[in-house]
C-alpha positions as CSV (number, residue, x, y, z in Angstrom):
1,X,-19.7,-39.5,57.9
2,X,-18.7,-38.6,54.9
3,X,-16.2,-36.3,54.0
4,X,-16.6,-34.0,51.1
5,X,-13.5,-32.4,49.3
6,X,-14.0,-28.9,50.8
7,X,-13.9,-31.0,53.7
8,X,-10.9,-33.0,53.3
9,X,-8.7,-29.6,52.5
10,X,-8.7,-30.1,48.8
11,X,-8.7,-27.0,47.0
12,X,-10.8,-26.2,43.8
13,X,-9.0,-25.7,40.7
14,X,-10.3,-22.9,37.8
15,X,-11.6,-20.1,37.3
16,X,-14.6,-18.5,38.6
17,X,-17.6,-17.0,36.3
18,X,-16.7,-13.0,37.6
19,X,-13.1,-13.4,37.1
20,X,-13.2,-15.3,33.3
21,X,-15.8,-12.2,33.1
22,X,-13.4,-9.6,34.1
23,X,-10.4,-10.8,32.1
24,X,-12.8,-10.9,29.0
25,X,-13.4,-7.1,29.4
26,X,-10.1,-6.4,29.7
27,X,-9.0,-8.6,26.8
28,X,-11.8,-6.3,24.9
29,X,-10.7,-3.0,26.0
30,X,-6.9,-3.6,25.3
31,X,-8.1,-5.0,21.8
32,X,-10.1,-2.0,20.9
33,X,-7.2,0.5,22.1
34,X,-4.9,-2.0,19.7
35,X,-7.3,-1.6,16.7
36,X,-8.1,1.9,16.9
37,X,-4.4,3.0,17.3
38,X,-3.6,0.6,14.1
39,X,-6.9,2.6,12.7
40,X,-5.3,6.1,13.5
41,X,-1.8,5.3,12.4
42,X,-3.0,3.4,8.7
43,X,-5.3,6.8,8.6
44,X,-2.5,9.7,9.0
45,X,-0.1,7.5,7.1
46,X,-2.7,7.9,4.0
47,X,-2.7,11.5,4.8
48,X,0.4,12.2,4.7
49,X,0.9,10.2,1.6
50,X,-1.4,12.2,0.1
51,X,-0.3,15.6,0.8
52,X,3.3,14.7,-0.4
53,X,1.9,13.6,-3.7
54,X,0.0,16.7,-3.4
55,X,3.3,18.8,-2.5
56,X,5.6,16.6,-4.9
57,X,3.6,17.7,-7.6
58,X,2.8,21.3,-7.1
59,X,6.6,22.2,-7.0
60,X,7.2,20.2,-9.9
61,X,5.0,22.3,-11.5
62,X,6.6,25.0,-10.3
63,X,9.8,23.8,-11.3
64,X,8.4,23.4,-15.0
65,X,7.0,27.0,-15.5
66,X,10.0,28.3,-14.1
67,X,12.6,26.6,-16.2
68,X,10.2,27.4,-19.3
69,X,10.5,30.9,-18.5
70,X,14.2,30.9,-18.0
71,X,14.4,28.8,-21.4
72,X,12.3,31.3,-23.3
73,X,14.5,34.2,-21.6
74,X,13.9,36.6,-24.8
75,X,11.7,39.3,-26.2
76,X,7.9,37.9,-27.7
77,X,8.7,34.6,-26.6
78,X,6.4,34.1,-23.8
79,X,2.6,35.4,-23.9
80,X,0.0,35.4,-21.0
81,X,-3.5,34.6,-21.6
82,X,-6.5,36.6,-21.1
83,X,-7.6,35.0,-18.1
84,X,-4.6,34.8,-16.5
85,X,-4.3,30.6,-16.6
86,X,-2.2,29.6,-19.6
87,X,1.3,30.3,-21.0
88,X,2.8,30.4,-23.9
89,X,6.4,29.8,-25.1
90,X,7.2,30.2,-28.4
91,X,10.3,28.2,-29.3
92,X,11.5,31.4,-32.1
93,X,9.3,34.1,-31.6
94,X,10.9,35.3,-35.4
95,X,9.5,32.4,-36.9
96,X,5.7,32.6,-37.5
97,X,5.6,28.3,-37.8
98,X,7.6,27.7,-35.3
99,X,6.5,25.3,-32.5
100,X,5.3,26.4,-29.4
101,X,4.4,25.1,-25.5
102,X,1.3,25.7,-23.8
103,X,1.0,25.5,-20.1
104,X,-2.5,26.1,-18.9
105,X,-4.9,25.2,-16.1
106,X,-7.9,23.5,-16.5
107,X,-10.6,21.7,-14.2
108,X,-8.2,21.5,-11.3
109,X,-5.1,19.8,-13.5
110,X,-2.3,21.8,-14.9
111,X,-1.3,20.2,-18.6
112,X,1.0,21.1,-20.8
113,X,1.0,20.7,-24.5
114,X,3.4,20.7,-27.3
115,X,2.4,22.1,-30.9
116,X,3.6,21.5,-33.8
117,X,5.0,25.0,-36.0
118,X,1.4,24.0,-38.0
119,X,-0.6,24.2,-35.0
120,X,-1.1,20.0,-34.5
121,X,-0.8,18.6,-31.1
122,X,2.3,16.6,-30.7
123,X,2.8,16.4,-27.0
124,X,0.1,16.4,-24.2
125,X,1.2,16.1,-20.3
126,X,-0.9,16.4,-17.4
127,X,1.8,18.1,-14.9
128,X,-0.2,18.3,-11.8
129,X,-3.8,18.4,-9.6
130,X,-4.3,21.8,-8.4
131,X,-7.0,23.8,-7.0
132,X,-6.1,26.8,-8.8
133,X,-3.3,28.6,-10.8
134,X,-2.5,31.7,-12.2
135,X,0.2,33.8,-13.8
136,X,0.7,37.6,-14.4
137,X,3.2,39.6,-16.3
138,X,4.7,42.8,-15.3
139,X,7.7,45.0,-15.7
140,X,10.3,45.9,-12.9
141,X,11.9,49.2,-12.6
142,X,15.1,47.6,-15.3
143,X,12.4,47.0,-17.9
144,X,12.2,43.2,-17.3
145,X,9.5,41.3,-17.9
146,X,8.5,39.8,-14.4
147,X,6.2,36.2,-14.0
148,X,4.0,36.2,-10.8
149,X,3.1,32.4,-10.9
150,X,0.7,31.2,-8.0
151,X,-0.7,27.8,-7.8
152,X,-2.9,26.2,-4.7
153,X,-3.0,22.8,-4.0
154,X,-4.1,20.5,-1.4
155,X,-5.8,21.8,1.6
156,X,-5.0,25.9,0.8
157,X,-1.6,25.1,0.2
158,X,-0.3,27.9,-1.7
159,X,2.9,28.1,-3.7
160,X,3.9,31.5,-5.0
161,X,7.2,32.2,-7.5
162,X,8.4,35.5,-9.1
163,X,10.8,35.1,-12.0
164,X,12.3,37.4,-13.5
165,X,13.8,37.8,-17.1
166,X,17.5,38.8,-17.0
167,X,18.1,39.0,-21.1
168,X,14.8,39.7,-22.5
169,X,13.8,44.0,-22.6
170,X,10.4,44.6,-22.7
171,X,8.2,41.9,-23.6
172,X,6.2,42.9,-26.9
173,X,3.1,40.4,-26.5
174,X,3.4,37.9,-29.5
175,X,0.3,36.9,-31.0
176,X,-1.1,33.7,-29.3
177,X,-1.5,30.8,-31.4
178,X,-4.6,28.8,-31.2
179,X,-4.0,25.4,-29.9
């Protein structure tokens, strides 16, 4: 008779169909886990990202209207247009051809633009993306003119600023140059 090798004790070496199929699946399951956490990490990184740009340049833009009010801290030499969106600092309010600094928002991007005492462009910077931005004047109870700047970036991110003019009385509006 003749003896096979089940029948001479020797053992069978490998794997079977059902377990290569079984580590296969897990192999695909821990892979897809891998990728989509990779997926999710790459995605909020970019996210982030974004909304510190976004952040980074709102308050730089903040910190630019701000120190252009401080800067043009006396009487006539900032103006608020109609609409609430632009700025104007003149850089002698005395001087009818003196040159002047618009800040003003347009199609979601706040630019600001030098002129030229003759009214000619010199200078043209685009300062920041926002959604929106706006800027009122008033006058506190010490007859200072007082800037409510409010700008909206991002996803409803709002930044809001009140700055008030220590030097300058009561702001006489100073004719607005046409850019």
């Amino acid at each position: 008779m003749k003896t096979t090798p089940k029948a001479a004790g020797l053992k069978k070496k490998g794997f079977t169909l059902i377990e290569l199929v079984v580590a296969l699946a897990v192999s695909t399951i821990l892979g897809v886990v891998l990728v989509s956490t990779v997926q999710t990490g790459v995605t909020s990184y970019k996210n982030i990202d974004k909304d510190m740009m976004s952040e980074t340049q709102a308050r730089a833009a903040l910190s630019l209207v701000t120190v252009q009010i401080r800067q043009h801290d006396m009487t006539g030499a900032i103006s608020v247009s109609e609409d609430n969106r632009s700025l104007i600092f003149l850089d002698d309010p005395s001087n009818e051809t003196s040159t002047y600094t618009v800040v003003s928002f347009e199609v979601d991007k706040l630019y600001a633009r030098e002129y030229t005492g003759d009214g000619m462009l010199s200078a043209q910077t685009e300062v920041a993306l926002l959604t929106n931005f706006t800027v009122a004047q008033q006058t506190n109870a010490f007859n200072q003119p007082v800037f409510l700047i409010h700008m909206e970036y991002g996803e409803g991110r709002v930044l809001d600023q009140t700055v008030t003019q220590r030097s300058a009385g009561v702001a006489t509006p100073s004719p607005v140059p046409s850019p």
